[in-house]
RODO-2510 file (C-alpha; in nm, 4 decimals, decimal comma):
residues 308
     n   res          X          Y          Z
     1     x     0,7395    -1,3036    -5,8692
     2     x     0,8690    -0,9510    -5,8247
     3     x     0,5956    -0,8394    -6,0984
     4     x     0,3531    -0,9905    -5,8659
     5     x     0,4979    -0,8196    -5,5736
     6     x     0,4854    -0,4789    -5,7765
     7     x     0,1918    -0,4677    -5,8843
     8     x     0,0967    -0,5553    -5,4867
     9     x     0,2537    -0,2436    -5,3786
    10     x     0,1141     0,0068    -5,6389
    11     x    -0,2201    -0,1583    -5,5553
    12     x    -0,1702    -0,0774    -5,1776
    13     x     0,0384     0,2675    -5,2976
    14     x    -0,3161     0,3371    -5,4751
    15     x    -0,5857     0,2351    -5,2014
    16     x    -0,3664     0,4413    -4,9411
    17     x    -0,3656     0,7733    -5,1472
    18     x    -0,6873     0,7211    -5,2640
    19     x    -0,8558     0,6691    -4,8701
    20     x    -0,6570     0,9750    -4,7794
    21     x    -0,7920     1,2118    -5,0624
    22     x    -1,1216     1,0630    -4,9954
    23     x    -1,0841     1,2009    -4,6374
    24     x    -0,9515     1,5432    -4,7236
    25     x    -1,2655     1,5546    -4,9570
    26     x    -1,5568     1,5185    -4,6960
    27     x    -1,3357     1,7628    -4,4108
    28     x    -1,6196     1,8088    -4,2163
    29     x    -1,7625     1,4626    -4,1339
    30     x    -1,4452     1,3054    -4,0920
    31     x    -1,2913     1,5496    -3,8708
    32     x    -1,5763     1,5332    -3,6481
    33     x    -1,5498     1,1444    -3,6637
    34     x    -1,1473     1,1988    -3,5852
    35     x    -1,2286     1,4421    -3,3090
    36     x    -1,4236     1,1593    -3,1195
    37     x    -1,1953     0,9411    -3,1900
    38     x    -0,8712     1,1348    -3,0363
    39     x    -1,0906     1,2325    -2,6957
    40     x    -1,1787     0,8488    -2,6633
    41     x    -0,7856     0,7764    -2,6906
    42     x    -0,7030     1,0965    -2,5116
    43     x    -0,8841     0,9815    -2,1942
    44     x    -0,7177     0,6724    -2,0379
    45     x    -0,3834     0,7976    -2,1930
    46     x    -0,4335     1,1642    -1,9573
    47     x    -0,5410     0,9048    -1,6950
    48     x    -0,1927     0,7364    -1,7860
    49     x    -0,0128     0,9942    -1,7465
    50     x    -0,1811     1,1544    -1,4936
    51     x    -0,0751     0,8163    -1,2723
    52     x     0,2527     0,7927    -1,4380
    53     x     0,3016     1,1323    -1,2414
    54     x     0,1548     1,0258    -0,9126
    55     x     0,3923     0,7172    -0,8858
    56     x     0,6669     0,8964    -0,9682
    57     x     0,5791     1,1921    -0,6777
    58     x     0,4947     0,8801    -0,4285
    59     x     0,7990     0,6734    -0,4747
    60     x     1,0144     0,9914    -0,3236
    61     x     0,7773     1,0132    -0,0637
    62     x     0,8115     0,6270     0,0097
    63     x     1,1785     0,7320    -0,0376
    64     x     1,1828     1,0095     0,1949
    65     x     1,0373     0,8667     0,5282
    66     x     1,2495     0,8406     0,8267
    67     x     1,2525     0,5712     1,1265
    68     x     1,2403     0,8298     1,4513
    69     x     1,4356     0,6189     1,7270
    70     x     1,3241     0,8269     2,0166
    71     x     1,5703     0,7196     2,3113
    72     x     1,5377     0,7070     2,6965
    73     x     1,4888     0,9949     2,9175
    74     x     1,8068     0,8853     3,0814
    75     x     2,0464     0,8449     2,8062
    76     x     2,2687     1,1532     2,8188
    77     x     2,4171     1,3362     2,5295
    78     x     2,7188     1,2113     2,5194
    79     x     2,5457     0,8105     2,4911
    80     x     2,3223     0,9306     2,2534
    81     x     2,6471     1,0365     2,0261
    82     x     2,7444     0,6521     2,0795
    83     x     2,4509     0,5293     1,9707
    84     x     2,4472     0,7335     1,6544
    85     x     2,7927     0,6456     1,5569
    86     x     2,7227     0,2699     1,6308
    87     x     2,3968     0,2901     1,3621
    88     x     2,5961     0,4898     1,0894
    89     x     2,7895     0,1610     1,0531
    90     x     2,4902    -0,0268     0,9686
    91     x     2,5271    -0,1421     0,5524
    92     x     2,1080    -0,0867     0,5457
    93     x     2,1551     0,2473     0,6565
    94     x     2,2572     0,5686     0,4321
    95     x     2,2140     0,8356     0,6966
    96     x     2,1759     0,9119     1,0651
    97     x     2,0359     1,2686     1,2208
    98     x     2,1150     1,2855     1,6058
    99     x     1,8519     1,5852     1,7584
   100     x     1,9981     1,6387     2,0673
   101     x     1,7428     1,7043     2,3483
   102     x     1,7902     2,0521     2,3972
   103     x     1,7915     2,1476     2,0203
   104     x     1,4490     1,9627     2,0320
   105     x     1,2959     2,2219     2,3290
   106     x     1,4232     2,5137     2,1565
   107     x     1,2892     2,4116     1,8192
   108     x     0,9400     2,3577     1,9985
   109     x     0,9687     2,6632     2,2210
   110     x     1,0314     2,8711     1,8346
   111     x     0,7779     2,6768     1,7142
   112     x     0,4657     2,6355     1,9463
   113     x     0,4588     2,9402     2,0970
   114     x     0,4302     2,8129     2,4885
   115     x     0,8322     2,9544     2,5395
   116     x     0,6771     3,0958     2,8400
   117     x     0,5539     2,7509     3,0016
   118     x     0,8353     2,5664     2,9262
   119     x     1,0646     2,8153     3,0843
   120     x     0,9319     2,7239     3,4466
   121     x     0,9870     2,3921     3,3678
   122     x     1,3027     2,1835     3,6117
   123     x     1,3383     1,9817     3,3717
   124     x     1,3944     1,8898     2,9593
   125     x     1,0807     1,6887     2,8893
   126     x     1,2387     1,6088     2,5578
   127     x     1,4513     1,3141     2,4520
   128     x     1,7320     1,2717     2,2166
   129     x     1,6132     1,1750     1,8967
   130     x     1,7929     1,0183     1,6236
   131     x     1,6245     0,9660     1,2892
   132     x     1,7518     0,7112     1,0678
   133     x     1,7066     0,6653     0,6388
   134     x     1,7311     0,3435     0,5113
   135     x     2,0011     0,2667     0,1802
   136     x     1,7434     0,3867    -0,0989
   137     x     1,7705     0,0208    -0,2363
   138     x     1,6497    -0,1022     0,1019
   139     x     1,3683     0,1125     0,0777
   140     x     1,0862    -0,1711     0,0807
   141     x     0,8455    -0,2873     0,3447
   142     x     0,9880    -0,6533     0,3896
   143     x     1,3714    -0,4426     0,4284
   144     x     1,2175    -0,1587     0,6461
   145     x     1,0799    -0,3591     0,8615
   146     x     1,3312    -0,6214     0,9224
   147     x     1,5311    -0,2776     1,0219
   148     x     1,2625    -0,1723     1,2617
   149     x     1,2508    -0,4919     1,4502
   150     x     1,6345    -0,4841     1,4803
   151     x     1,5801    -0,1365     1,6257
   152     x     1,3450    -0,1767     1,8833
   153     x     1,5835    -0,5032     2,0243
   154     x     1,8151    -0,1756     2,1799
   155     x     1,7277    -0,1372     2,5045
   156     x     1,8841     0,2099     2,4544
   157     x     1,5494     0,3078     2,2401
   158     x     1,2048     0,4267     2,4636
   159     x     1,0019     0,4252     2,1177
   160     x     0,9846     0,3901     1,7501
   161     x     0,8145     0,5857     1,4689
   162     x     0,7494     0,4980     1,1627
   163     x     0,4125     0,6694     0,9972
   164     x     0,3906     0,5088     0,6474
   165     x     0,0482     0,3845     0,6433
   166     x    -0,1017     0,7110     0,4708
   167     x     0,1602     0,5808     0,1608
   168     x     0,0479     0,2423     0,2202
   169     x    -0,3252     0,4015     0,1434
   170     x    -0,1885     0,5743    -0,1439
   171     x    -0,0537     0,2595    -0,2806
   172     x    -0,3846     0,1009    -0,2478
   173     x    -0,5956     0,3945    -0,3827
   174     x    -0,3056     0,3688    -0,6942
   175     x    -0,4103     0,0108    -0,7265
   176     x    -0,7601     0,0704    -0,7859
   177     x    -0,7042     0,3750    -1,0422
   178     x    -0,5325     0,1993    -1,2625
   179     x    -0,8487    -0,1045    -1,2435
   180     x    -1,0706     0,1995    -1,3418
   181     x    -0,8329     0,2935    -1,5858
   182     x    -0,8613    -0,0315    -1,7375
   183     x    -1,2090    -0,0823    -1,7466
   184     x    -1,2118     0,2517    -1,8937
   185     x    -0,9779     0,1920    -2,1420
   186     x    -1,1807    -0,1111    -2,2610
   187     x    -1,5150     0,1092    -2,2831
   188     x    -1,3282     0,3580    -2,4791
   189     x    -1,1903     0,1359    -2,7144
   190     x    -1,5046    -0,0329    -2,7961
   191     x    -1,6901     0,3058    -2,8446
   192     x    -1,3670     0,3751    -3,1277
   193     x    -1,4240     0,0262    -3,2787
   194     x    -1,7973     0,1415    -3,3113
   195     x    -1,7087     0,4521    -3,4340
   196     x    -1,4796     0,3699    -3,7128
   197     x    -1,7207     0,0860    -3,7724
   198     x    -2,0019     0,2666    -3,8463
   199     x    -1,8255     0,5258    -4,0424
   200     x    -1,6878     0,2587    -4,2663
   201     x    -2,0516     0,1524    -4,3119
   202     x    -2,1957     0,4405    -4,4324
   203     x    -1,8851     0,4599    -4,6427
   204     x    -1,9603     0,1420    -4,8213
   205     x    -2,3196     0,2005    -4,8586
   206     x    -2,2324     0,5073    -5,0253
   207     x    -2,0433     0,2919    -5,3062
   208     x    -2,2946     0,0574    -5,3207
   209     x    -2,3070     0,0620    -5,6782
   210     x    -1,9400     0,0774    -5,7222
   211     x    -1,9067    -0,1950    -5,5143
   212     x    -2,1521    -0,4250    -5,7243
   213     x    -1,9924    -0,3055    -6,0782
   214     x    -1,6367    -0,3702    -5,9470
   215     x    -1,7701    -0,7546    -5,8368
   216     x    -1,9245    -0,8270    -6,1744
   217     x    -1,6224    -0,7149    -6,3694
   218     x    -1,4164    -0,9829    -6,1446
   219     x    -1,3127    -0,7630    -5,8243
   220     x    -1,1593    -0,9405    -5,5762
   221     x    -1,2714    -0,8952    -5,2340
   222     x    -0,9396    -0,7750    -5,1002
   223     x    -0,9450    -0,5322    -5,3506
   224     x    -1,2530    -0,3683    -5,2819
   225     x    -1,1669    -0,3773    -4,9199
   226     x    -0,9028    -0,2549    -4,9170
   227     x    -0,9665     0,1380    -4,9847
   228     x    -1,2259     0,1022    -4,6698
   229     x    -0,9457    -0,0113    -4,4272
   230     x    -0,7200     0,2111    -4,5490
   231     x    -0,9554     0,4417    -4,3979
   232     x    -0,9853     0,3187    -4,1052
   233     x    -0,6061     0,3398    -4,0603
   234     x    -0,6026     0,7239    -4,1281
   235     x    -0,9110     0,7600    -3,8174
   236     x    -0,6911     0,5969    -3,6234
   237     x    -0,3749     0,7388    -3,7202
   238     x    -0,5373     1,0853    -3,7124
   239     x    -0,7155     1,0368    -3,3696
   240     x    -0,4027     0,9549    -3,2373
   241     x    -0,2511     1,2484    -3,2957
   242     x    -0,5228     1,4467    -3,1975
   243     x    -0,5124     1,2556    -2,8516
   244     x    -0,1335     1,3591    -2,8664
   245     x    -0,2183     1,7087    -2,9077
   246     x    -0,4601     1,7479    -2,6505
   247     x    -0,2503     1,5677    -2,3700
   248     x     0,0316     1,7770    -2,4587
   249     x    -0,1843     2,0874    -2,4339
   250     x    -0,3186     2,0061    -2,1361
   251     x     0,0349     1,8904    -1,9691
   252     x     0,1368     2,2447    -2,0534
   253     x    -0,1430     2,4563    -1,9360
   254     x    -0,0510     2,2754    -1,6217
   255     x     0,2854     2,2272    -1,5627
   256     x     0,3517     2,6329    -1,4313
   257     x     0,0489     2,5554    -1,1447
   258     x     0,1968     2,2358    -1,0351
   259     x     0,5194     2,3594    -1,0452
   260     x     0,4375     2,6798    -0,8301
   261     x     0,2604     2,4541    -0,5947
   262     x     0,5871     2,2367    -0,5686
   263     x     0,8079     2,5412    -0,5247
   264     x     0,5420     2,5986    -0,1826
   265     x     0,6688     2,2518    -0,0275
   266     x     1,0448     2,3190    -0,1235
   267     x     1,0144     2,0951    -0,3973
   268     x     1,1054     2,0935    -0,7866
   269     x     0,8735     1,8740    -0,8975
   270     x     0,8049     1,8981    -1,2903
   271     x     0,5132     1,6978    -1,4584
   272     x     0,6388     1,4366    -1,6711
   273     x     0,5128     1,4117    -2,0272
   274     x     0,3530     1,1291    -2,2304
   275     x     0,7258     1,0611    -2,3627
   276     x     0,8961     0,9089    -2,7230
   277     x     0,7868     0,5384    -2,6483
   278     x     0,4126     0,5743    -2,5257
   279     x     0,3636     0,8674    -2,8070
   280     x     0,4373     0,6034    -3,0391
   281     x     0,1990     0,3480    -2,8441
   282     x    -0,0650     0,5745    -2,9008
   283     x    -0,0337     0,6046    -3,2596
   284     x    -0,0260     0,2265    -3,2483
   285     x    -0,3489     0,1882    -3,0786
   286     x    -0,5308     0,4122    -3,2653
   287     x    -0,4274     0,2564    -3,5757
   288     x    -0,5041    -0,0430    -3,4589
   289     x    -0,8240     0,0229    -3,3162
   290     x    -0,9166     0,2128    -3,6878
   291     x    -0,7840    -0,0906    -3,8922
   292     x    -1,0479    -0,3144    -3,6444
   293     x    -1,3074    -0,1401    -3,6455
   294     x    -1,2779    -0,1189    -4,0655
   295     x    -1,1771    -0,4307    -4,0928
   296     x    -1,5049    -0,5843    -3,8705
   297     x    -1,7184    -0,3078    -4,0859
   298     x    -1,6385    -0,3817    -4,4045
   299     x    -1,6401    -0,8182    -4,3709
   300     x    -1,9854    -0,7761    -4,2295
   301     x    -2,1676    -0,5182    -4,4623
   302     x    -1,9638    -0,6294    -4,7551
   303     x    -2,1271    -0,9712    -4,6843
   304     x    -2,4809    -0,7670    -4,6829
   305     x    -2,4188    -0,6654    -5,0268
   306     x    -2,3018    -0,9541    -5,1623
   307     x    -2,6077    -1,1737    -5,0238
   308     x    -2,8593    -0,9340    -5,2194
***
């Protein structure tokens, strides 16, 4: 039993080093076939990552927004200080802002320019405003809006705002990215399976008459296939890291412009890279996908051979 097993493993020890020296001897041809390979993986996974990125900028967004209780024109400072205290008790919410009416003029006056006109005015058109966050872990629509309806019950309160729907759109728009991404994630794939697949062909037609010597002196068919999907395991490894290379290439070229163009909206966002886990999800797939595409290659022109 453990000669059996033995002589498995130098068998599979042999068809692995033998695929790989057959692709370092033909550099050309299979580098080209690796560099298709690695853009067809490198696609959806820079679309991946790409959205990866976008959620990630979106949920602080969604995080960010603030419920503007604009209060009656009658309700003085000092009531409006009442108010606010009364809310910060509230378990759903983390933090309350009171803008008292006359910081609100004087922030407009520095602001829109029309000091001038206001000045003549008898009286503060402005309100007291009090904006209110939500308890991050509250921060859903069912939650937020069980908060609103609770808000606009105070009699206290002249109107609400609440201006989420452009992240609502965002959401959806999200939603039907990651469909594309799908569908083309699927086209990609199959154009790899082709790939590989008719590498692998020309491969075996190439040892044709290997192939046919090896069968008459009692080759097994696992045996002769196996070399070929070896093969198709180093495209697929190869591509992978290829795809790895170029998304990390392109992550970097772009990380200083995105993060200048953060620094403009007082932010510190950072793009987030392709990571450990996913890396090693690539390499998977393209394995995967090489091993397939061999594996479909070889059982169907093998076959051919055989039959004539």
């Amino acid at each position: 039993m453990n000669q059996h097993i033995k002589n498995w493993l130098q068998q599979h020890a042999h068809a692995f080093f033998f695929s790989l020296g057959q692709y370092i001897k033909n550099p050309i041809n299979n580098i080209l076939t690796t560099f298709v390979i690695g853009i067809s993986l490198a696609f959806p996974t820079g679309f991946y990552v790409f959205l990866n990125n976008i959620q990630i900028l979106s949920s602080g967004w969604e995080e960010s927004i603030e419920i503007n209780l604009f209060l009656d024109a009658a309700i003085n400072e000092q009531e409006a200080n009442i108010i606010a205290n009364r809310l910060s008790k509230r378990n759903d919410v983390s933090e309350i802002i009171l803008i008292k009416k006359d910081e609100a003029l004087a922030e407009y006056k520095k602001l829109s320019g029309f000091s001038d006109a206001l000045d003549v005015l008898d009286e503060n058109p402005f309100p007291n405003v009090i904006l209110v966050k939500q308890v991050l872990k509250d921060t859903n629509e069912y939650k937020t809006k069980k908060l609103i309806s609770e808000l606009e019950t105070m009699t206290e309160v002249d109107n609400i705002q609440y201006d989420n729907i452009w992240i609502k759109r965002l959401i959806r728009i999200l939603d039907i990215i990651k469909i594309v991404i799908f569908i083309i994630s699927t086209l990609l794939a199959i154009a790899v399976l082709l790939i590989v697949g008719n590498t692998i062909r020309l491969s075996i037609y190439s040892y044709r008459d290997e192939i046919e010597i090896t069968k008459l002196f009692g080759g097994t068919d696992s045996f002769i296939q196996r070399p070929f999907l070896y093969s198709g395991f180093w495209y697929g490894l190869f591509g992978g890291v290829l795809a790895w290379l170029l998304i990390t290439a392109s992550l970097h070229i772009l990380n200083e412009p995105i993060k200048n163009l953060s620094n403009l909206y007082s932010g510190n966002f950072q793009l987030i890279g392709i990571g450990p886990i996913n890396t090693l999800y690539l390499f998977g797939a393209g394995i995967l996908l090489g091993l397939l595409g061999s594996w479909v290659s070889v059982k169907r022109h093998l076959y051919a051979i055989e039959a004539n």
